[in-house]
N, C-alpha and C positions, 0 to 999 in steps of 0.2 A: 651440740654441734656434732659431737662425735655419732648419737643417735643416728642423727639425719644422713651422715655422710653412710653408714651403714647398711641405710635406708636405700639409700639411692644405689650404693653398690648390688645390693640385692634385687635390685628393680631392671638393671643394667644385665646382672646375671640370666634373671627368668629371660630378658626380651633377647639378650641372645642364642638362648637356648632355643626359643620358641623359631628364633631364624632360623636357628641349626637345622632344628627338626621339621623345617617347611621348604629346607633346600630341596632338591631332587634327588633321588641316589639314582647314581649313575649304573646302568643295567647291566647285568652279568651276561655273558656271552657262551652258549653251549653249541658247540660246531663239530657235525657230527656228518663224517665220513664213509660214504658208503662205494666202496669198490667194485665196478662194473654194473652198477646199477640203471638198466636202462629205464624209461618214462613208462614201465610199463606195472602199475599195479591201481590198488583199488582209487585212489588219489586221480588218476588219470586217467579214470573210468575203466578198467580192466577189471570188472567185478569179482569176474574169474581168479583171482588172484587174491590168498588173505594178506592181507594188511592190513590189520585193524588199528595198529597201532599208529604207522604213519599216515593215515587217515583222519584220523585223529587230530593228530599235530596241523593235519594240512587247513582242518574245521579251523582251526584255532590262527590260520594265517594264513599266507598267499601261497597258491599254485602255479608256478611259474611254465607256461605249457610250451614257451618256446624259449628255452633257454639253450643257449650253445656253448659248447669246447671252444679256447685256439687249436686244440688237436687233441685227437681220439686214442691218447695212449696214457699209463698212469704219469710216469713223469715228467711228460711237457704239461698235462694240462693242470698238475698240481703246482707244478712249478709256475705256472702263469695266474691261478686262482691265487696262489700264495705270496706272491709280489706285485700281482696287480699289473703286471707287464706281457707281453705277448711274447709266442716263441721267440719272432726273429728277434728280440730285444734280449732274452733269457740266454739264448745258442742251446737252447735245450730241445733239442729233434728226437732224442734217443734214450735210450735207459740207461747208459752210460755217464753221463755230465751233471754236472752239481751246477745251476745258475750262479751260486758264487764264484764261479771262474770268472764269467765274463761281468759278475754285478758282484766285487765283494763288500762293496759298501751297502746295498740295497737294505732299506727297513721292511721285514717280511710284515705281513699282516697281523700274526698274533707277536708279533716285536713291537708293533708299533702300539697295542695295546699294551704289551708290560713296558714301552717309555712314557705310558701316561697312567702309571701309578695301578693297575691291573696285576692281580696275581695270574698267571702264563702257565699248565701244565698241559702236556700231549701225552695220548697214550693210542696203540693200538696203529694204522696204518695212517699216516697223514700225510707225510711226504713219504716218499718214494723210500721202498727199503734201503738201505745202505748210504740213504742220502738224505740222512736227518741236519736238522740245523741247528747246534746245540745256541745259537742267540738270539733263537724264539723263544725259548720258554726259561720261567722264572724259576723252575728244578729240572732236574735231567727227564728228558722225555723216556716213558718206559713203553717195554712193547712185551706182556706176556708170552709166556712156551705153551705149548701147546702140541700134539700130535696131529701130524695131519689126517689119518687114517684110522679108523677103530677094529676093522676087523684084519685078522692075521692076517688073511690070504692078500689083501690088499696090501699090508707092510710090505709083505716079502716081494709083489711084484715092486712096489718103489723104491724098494732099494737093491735090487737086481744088479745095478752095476756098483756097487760101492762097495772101495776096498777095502777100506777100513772099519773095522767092526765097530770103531764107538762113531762113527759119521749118523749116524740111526739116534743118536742120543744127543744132537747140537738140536740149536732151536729151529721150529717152522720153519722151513727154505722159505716160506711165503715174505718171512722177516726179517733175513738172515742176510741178504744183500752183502757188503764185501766182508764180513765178518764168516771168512770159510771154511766149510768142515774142517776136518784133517783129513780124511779119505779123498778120492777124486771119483765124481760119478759121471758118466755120457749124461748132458744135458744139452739142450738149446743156449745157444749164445746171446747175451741180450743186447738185439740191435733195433734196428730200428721198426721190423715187421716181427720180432722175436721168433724168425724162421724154421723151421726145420732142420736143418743144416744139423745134423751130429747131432740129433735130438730126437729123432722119430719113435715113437711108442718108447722113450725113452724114462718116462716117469707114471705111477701106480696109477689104478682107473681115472677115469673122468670123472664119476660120480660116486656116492657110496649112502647106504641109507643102514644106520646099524641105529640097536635100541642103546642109547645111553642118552646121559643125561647133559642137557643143553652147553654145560660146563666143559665136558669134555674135548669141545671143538674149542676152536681159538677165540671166535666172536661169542662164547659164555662167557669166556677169563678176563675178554678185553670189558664186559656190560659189568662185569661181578668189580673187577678194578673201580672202571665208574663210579659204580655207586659209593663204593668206599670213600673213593675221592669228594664224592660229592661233600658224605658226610664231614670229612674234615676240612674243604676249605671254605663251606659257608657258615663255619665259626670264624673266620677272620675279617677283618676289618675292611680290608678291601675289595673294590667286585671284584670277579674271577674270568677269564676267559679260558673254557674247558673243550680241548679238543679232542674227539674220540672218534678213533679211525677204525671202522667195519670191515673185515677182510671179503664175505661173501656178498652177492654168487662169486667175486671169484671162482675160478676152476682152481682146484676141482669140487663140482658141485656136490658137496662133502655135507649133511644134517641130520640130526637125529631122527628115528625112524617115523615118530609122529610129525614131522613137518608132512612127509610126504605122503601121510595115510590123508592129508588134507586136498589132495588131488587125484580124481580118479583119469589114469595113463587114456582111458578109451575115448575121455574128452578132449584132451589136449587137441589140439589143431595146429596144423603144422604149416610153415611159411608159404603161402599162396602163390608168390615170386622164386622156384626154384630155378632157376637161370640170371644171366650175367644182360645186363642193361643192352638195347642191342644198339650199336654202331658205338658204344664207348669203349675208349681205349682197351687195352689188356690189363693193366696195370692198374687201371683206378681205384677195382677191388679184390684182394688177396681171395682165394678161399680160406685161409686160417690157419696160419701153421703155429699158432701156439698151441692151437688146439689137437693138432696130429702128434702132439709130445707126451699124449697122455697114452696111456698101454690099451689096443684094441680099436682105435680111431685110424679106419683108412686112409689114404693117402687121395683116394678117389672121392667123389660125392658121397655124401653119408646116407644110408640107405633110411628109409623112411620109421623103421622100426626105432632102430640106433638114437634117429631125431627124436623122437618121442622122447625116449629114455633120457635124452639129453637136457630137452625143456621141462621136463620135469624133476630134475636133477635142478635145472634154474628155479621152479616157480619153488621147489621148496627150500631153495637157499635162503632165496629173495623171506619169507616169511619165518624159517628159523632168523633171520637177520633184522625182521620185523619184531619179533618177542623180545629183543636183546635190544634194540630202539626203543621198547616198550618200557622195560625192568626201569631203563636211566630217566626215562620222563615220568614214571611213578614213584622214583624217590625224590623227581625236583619238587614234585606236588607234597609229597609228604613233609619233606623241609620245607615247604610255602615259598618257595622259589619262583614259582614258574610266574608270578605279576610281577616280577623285575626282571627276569630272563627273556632275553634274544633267543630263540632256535631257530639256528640254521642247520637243513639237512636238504646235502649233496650229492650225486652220483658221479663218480668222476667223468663219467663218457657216457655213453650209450652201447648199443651190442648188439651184437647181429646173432640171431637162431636161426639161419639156413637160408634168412633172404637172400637173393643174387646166388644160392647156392654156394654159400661164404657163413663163417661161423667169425667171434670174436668180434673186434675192433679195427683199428689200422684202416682208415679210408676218409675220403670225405663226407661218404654220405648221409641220408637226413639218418639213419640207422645209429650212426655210429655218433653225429654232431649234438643229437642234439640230447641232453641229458636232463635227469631228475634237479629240481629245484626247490625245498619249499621254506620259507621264512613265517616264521610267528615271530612278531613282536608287541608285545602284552600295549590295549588300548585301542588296536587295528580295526577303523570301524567297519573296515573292509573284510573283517575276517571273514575266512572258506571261502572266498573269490576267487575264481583263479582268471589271471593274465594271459593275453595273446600278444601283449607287447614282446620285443625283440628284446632280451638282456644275453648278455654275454658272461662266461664265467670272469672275466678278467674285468668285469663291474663289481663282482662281490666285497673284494677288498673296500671300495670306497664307497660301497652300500650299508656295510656294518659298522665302518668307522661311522658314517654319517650318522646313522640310525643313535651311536652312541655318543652321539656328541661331541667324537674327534677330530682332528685336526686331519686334512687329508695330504700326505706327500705331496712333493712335484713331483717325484718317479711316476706316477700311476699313468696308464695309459685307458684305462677304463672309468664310465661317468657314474655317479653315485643313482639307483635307480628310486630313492627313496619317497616320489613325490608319487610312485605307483601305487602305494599302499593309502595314498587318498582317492587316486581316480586308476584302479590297477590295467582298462585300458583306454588311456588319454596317449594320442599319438605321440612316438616317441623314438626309437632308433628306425631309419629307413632299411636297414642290414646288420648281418651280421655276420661273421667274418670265422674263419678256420683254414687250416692248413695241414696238408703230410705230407712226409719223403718220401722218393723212392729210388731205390740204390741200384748202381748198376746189377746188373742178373735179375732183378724186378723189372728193368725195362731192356729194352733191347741196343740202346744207347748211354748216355752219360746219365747221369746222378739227376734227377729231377723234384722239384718242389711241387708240390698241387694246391691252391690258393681259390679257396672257393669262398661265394658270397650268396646268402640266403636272403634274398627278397621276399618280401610279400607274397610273390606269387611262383619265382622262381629259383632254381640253385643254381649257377656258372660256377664252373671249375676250369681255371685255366691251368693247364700244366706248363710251367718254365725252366728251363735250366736254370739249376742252382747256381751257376756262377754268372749266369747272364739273363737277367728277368725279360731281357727284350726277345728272348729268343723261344718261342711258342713251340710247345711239341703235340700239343692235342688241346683242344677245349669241349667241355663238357656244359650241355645246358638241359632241365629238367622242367615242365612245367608240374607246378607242385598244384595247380587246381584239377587240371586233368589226368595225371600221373603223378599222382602223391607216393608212388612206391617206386618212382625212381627207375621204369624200366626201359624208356627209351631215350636216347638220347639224340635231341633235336637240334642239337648246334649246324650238323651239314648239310639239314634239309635248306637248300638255297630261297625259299618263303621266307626263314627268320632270319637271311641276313640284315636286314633294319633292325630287327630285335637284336641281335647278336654286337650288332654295335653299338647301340646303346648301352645295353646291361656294359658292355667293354667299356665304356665311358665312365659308367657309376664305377664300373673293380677298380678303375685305374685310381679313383679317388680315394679308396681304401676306408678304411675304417673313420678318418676324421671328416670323411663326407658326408657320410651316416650317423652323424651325432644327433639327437635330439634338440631341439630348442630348450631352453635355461636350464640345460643340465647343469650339477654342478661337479665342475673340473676343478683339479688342484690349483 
């Protein structure tokens, strides 16, 4: 008797084991942050451009070709990718406000994976500097030091106004958010255009190209952490959700001197649209005054030679920052990761190189809205397709959960886009949706909102007063099959008043009008 019962215990053993090991394991998460990173490299047919690496990644998953921002600055649109909620829901317009004010209950997105048994670490840029969330991640989020500068003469201009001798020895200003020198330097104040104001040629070149070695910048220390990471948390038992946040192109266009030997300056081409949209407001689009705070950056139009120097200063950030996306998906493969691994890789906005005769971010338009997207998730039989569907960054959140088998908030105000990666384009959002301020001395009146909606075929941008959405200061309308660069604006030719009220009929419905059919909502 006893035999038999032994028997049977042992028989009970295997067949549960054999369950065990026929469950699913639930898929690791690698969400990999890239700063200013506009749609522009070899992924998105810009040949011109190496990137071999997120090429790569893109072979291997979807290319998301019209993906959009709620708004084109770092911390409203992390703030909305990260909670899954739009500005006006976050209050987050500025570089100033932490969405925990107005949300402090809110479950962020990699919170919501470590409440469902996920190990949670961030490193490098993800949220906004000085406005980390220490109840996202399951250890304290770290952000390496780094120099921003290698060659001397470039120190000394950067630190030109600082009083203090050891201010030169705190970390990357890039990271450093309210965590402040001891010295006090003339900088730009961070508002909502990150203006000029007490800031002009007020910090070290725009760009710099010196020979060292990849490490020496911040995005080698943030890829070298990575991998570390990598290696110690896929010995633990649970999946991982691994954030790594890229600081370049960031300005200043800062790489070692072999990114830029990968570009020869005589081929670069320089933006085709040097002028301002004609008959749209003044206001729509800054010329760039983050960009006037770096030492040598006229206050004028940037002279054509300047621009060169500039976009090539971009194209070989954008690729040192591709070898360092590279290093972290060459040790997922080595650990045999990548057939359970999710990669998602971001660009938080888009960016303007001289179009409109305008540098930077801060605008509505297709430049600035619409940003880098690409997801691999191991299985895709869609993989290296890329989509012309309409996703929104404030879909990501309930796209990764979905992808991973999570439960989705009632917070979220974006649809899981998941059913894309069978049919990548089966029709699906009618629009999609973005927003920026603009404060007074940017307009000639009160504090206004610009609230634009990208259709199929066209952009409206209504500008309203912030405290009274009824009250119209300017509308902006673009057709994007005939002027895809956005240069004139046709709202007051009196032919598209029918068109102009319609498309007003769709804005007024806003985002829940444009929903897809059987998306799925929380």
């Amino acid at each position: 008797m006893k035999l038999l019962l032994r028997l049977f215990l042992a028989l009970v053993s295997i067949a549960l084991a054999r369950a065990a090991d026929s469950t699913p394991q639930r898929p690791n998460i690698l969400f990999i942050a890239i700063d200013d990173l506009r749609p522009e490299f070899g992924a998105y047919g810009a040949s011109y451009i190496h990137s071999p690496n997120m090429d790569r990644l893109a072979r291997s998953g979807i290319t998301f070709n019209r993906a959009y921002v709620q708004q084109a600055v770092c911390s409203p649109t992390r703030s909305s990718l990260l909670t899954g909620t739009r500005p006006d829901t976050t209050k987050v317009w500025d570089l100033v406000t932490h969405f925990r004010a107005a949300l402090p209950d809110v479950v962020t997105l990699p919170q919501q994976f470590k409440n469902n048994g996920y190990f949670v670490q961030g490193m490098g840029k993800i949220y906004h500097p000085g406005y980390n969330d220490p109840a996202s991640w399951s250890v304290p989020w770290q952000a390496p030091k780094a120099d921003k500068y290698a060659l001397p003469e470039n120190v000394a201009l950067d630190n030109r106004f600082i009083t203090d001798p050891d201010e030169d020895k705190a970390p990357n200003p890039q990271l450093r958010g309210k965590e402040k020198a001891k010295g006090t330097k003339k900088a730009a104040p961070a508002s909502f255009d990150e203006t000029t104001k007490g800031g002009v040629n007020s910090r070290g070149p725009a760009f710099e190209s010196a020979d060292v070695p990849d490490n020496f910048y911040l995005d080698g220390k943030v890829a070298e952490l990575a991998v570390s990471t990598l290696q110690d948390i896929s010995k633990k038992k649970e999946p991982f959700f691994l954030a790594v946040g890229f600081a370049k192109p960031h300005l200043p266009f800062v790489s070692p001197k072999k990114y830029w030997d990968l570009y020869d300056p005589a081929k670069i081409e320089l933006a085709p649209n040097k002028f301002r949209a004609k008959d749209s407001p003044d206001y729509a689009i800054l010329p760039g005054g983050e960009l006037r705070n770096y030492y040598g950056i006229p206050t004028t139009s940037i002279p054509d030679d300047l621009a060169r120097q500039l976009k090539h200063g971009y194209y070989a950030a954008i690729s040192y920052t591709d070898a360092q996306v590279g290093k972290v998906l060459d040790e997922l493969d080595r650990l045999d990761l990548r057939k359970n691994t999710i990669v998602v890789l971001w660009g938080d906005h888009g960016w303007k190189l001289g179009e409109h005769d305008a540098w930077c971010k801060h605008s509505n338009s297709e430049n600035d809205t619409n940003a880098a997207l690409i997801l691999s998730v191991p299985g895709t039989k869609t993989a290296g397709a890329h989509s012309n569907s309409f996703v929104e960054f404030v879909d990501v959140y309930p796209t990764v959960a979905d992808l991973a088998g999570l439960p989705l908030p009632k917070h979220l105000e974006g649809v899981s886009f998941k059913p894309l990666f069978d049919e990548p384009n089966r029709p699906w959002k009618q629009a999609a949706f973005s927003q920026y301020p603009r404060t007074p001395g940017q307009t000639k009146g009160d504090a206004l909102m610009g609230y634009s909606m990208r259709t199929e075929r066209y952009r409206l941008t209504v500008w309203v007063a912030r405290d009274d959405h009824t009250k119209i200061d300017a509308i902006e309308l673009y057709d994007e099959l005939y002027d895809p660069q956005e240069n004139t604006n046709i709202a007051k030719d009196p032919k598209n008043g029918e068109l102009v009220e319609k498309l007003m009929a769709q804005w007024r419905k806003g985002p829940a009008g444009a929903l897809p059919p059987l998306a799925r909502t929380p």
